[in-house]
C-alpha positions in Angstrom: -31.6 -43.7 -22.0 -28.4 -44.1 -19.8 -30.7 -44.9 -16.4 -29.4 -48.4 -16.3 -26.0 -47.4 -16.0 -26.3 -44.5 -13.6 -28.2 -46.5 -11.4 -25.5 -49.0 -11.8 -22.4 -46.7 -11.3 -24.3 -45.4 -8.1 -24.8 -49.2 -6.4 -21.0 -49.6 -7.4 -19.8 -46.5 -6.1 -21.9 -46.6 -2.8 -19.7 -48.6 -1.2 -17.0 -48.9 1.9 -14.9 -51.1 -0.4 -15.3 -49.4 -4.0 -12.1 -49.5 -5.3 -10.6 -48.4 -9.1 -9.6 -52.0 -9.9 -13.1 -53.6 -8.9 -15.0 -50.9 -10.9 -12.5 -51.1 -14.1 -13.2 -55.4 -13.9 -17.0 -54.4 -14.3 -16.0 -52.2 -17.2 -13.8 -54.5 -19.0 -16.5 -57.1 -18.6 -18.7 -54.7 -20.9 -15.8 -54.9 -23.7 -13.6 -51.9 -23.0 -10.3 -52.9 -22.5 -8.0 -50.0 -22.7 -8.3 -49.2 -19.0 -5.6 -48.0 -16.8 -5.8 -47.6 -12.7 -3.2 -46.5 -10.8 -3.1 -45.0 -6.7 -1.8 -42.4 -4.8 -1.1 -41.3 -1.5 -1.3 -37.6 0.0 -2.4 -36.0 3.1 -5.8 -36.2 2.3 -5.8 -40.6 2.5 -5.5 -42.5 -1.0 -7.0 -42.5 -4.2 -7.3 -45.1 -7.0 -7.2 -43.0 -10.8 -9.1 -44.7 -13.9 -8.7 -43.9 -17.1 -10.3 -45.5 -19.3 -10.1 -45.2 -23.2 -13.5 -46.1 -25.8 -12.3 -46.0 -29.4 -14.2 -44.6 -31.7 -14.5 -45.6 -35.6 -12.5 -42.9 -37.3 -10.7 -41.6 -33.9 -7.1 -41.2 -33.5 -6.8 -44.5 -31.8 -8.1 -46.4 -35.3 -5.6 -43.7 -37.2 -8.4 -41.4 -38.3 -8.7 -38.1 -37.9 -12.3 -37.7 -35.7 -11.7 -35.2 -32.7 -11.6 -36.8 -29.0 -13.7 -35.9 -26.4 -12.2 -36.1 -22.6 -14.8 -36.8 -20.2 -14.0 -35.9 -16.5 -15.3 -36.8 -13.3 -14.6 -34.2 -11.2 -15.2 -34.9 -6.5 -12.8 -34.7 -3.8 -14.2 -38.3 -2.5 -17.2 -41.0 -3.4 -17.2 -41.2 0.7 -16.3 -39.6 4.1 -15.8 -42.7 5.9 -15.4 -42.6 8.8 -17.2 -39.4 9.8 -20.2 -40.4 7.4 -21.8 -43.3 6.3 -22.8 -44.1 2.8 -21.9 -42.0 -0.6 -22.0 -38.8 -0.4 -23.0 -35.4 -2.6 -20.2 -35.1 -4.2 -20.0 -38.3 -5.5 -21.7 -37.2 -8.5 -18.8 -36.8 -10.4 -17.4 -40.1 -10.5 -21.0 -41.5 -11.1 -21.5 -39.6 -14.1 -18.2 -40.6 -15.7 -18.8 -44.2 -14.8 -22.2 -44.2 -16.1 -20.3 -43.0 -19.0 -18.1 -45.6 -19.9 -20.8 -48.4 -19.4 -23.2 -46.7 -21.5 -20.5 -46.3 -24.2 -19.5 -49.9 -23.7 -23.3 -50.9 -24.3 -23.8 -48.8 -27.2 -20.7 -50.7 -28.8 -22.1 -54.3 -27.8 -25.2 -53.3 -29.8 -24.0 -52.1 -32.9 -23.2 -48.0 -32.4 -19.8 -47.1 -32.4 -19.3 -42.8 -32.3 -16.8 -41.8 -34.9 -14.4 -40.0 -32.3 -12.5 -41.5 -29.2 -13.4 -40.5 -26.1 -11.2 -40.5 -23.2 -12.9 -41.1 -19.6 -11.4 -40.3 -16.2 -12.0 -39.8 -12.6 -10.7 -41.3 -8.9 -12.5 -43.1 -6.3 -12.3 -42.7 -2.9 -14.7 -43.9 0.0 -12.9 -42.1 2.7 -12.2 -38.8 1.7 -11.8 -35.6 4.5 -14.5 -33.4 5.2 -13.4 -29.5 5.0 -15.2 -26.5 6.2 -16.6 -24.2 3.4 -19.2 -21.3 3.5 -22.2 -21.7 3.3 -21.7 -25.4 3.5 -18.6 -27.6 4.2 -17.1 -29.9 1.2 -15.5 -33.3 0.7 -11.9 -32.4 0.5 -9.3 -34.4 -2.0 -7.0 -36.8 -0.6 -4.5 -35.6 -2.9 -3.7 -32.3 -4.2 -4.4 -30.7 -7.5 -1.7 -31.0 -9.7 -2.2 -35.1 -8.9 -5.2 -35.2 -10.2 -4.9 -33.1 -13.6 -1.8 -35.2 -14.1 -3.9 -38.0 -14.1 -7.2 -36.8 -14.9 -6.1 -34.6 -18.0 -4.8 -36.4 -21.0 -2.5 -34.7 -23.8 -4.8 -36.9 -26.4 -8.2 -34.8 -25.1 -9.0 -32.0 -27.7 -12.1 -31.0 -25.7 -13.2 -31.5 -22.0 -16.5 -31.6 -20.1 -15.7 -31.7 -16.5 -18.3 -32.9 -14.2 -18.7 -31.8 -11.1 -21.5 -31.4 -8.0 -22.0 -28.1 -7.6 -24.6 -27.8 -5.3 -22.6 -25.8 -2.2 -23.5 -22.5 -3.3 -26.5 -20.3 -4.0 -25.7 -19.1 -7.4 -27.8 -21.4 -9.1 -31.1 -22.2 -7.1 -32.1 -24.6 -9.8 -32.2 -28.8 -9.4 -30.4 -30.6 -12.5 -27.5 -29.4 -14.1 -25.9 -26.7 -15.7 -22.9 -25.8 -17.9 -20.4 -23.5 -17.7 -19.2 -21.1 -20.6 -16.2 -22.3 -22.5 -12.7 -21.8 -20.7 -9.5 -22.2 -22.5 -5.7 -20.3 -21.9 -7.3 -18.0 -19.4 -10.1 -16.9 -21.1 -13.7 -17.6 -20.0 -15.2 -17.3 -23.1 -18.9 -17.1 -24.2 -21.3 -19.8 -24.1 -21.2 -22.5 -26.8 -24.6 -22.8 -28.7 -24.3 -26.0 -29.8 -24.0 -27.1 -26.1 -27.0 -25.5 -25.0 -28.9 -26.6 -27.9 -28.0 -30.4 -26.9 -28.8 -29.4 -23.7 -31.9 -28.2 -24.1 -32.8 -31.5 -26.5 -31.8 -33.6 -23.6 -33.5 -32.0 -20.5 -36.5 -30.9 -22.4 -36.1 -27.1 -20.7 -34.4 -23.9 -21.1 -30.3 -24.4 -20.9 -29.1 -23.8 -17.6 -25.5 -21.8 -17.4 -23.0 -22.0 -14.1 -21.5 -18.5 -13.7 -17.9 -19.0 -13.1 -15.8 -15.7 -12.2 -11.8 -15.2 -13.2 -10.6 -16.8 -9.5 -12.7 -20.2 -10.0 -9.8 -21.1 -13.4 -7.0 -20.1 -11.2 -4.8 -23.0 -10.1 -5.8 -24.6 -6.5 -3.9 -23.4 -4.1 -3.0 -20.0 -4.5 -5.1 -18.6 -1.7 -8.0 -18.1 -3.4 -12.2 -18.8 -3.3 -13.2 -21.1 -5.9 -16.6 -22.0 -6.3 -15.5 -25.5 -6.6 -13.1 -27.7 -8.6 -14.9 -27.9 -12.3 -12.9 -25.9 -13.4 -9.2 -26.8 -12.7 -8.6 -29.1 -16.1 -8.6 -26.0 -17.6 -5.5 -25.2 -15.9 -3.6 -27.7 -16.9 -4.5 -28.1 -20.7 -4.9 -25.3 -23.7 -8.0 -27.3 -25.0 -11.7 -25.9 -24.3 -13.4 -27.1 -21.1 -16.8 -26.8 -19.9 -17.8 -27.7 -16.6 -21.1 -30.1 -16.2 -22.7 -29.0 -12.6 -25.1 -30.9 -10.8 -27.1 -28.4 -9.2 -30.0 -27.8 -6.6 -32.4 -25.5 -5.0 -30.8 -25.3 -2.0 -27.4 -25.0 -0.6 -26.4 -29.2 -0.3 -23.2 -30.3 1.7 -21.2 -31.9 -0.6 -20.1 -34.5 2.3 -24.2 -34.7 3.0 -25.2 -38.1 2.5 -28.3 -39.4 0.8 -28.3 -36.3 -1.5 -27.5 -38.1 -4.6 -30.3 -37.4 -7.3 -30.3 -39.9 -9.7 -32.4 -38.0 -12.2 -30.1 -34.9 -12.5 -27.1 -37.6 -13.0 -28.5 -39.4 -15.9 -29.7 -36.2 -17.8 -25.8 -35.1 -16.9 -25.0 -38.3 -18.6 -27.3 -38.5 -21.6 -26.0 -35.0 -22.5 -22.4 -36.2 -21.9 -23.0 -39.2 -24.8 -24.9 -36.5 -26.8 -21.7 -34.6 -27.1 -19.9 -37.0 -27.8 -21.5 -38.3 -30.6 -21.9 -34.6 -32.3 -18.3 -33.5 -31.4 -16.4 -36.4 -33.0 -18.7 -36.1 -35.9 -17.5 -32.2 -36.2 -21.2 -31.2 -35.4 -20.6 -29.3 -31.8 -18.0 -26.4 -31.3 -16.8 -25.4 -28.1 -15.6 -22.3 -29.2 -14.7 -20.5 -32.1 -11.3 -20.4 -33.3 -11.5 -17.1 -35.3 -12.6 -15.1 -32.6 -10.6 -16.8 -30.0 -7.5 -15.4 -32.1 -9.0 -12.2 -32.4 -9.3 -11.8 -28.7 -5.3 -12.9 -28.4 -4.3 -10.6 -30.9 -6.4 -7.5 -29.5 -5.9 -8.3 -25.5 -2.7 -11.0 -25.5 -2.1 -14.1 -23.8 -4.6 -15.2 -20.5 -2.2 -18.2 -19.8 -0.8 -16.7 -17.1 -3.9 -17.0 -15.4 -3.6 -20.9 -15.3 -0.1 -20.7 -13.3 -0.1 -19.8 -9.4 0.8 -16.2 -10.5 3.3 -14.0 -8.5 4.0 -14.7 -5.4 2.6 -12.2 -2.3 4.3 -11.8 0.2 
């Protein structure tokens, strides 16, 4: 069970003062070392990005040859500060990845080491803008897009699960989370069955799946709806990514405070570690490489589709 840490990465991140280098000191305390932070400033406010790196027995990091898994918090802010008090919806992403990395530095402490490395990142910010959205406004990022792939999305990832709350929307009227189909080059491509089997395993119910349309793995900024950011790694990296959305019944505010569900974050969690384990042991495919070069060869390259695209006037 991972509720220890959630409900740890919550109290840490439900704070004014939360910063990246006071949450990677509670991390390194747990054994994991290999942690970077680093800040930036954009028109949003400022950011602290953590990265933090757990090596796994026969991962690339030990010179073996076990796949990595990248594991990525997705929010625009852990806070609205000043306009609202406390942490916020959309928080969720950060928790989850935190929650994470303890969990992963516990599970080393006692004895299990996963075979593959697995690569952990996210950005934490208790002031972040509040933005209008339909049906329900959003925490905006204090820094744009192509700041926080170059941050958030490593070259060493061969697989991704971003996480992200997803709960300003009414296309899934469901509480806990879902997954997204697999999206890689451009492509969104179908469903991988060893996700939803771990899924299922984890949350005891029927797998859950996050409809995501052509327009939500286009590239921020191009003028365009997108149902939210889980899916903008995938614009930055030719690896697979599947989003991990915390979900609801209702349409939630992301900037609505008090909305955090601790249950839905620590199944989002346990299914995380699940993946982990099976992927660096070569036991869960995102996709399928056969077909995925089938699809190239019959319909060509999608990659355009994670650029801006041509310009309108």
């Amino acid at each position: 069970m991972s509720w220890k840490q959630t409900i740890e990465a919550m109290e840490l991140l439900d704070s004014a003062t939360a910063t990246g280098e006071a949450i990677a000191e509670v991390v390194r305390s747990r054994g994991l070392e290999s942690i970077t932070v680093s800040s930036e400033t954009g028109q949003g406010g400022e950011t602290d990005f953590l990265q933090i790196s757990v090596a796994g027995s026969i991962g690339h990091r030990s010179g073996g040859e076990a796949p990595t898994l990248g594991i990525i918090g997705r929010l625009g802010g852990i806070g609205a500060r000043p306009a609202l008090i406390g942490m916020v919806s959309d928080a969720d992403g950060a928790v989850a990845a935190i929650a994470c990395a303890l969990k992963l530095a516990d599970m080393r402490r006692n004895g299990d080491e996963l075979p593959g490395d697995v690569l952990i990142s996210t950005h934490i910010c208790p002031s972040a803008p509040v933005i209008p959205h339909d049906p329900v406004p959003f925490v905006g990022s204090p820094v744009d897009m192509l700041t926080m792939n170059y941050h958030e999305v490593s070259p060493d990832m061969n697989a991704i699960l971003s996480i992200d709350t997803t709960r300003g929307n009414w296309v899934v009227n469901r509480r806990g989370f879902a997954i997204t189909p697999t999206i890689k080059e451009g492509y969104v491509l179908k469903v991988s069955t060893d996700l939803l089997n771990i899924m299922s395993a984890v949350t005891g119910r029927s797998p859950l799946v996050l409809p995501i349309t052509t327009q939500d793995i286009t590239p921020y900024g191009n003028d365009i709806e997108h149902i939210n950011s889980i899916a903008q790694p995938a614009t930055a990296t030719n690896v697979p990514v599947v989003g991990v959305a915390l979900t609801a019944e209702v349409a939630v505010p992301g900037c609505a405070t008090g909305a955090n569900q601790a249950t839905d974050v620590e199944m989002a969690v346990r299914f995380c570690i699940e993946v982990a384990k099976a992927f660096g042991q070569g036991m869960c495919a995102f996709y399928d490489p056969e077909e995925f070069a089938r699809l190239v060869a019959r319909y060509g390259s999608m990659n355009h589709l994670q650029t801006m695209g041509r310009a309108v006037d």
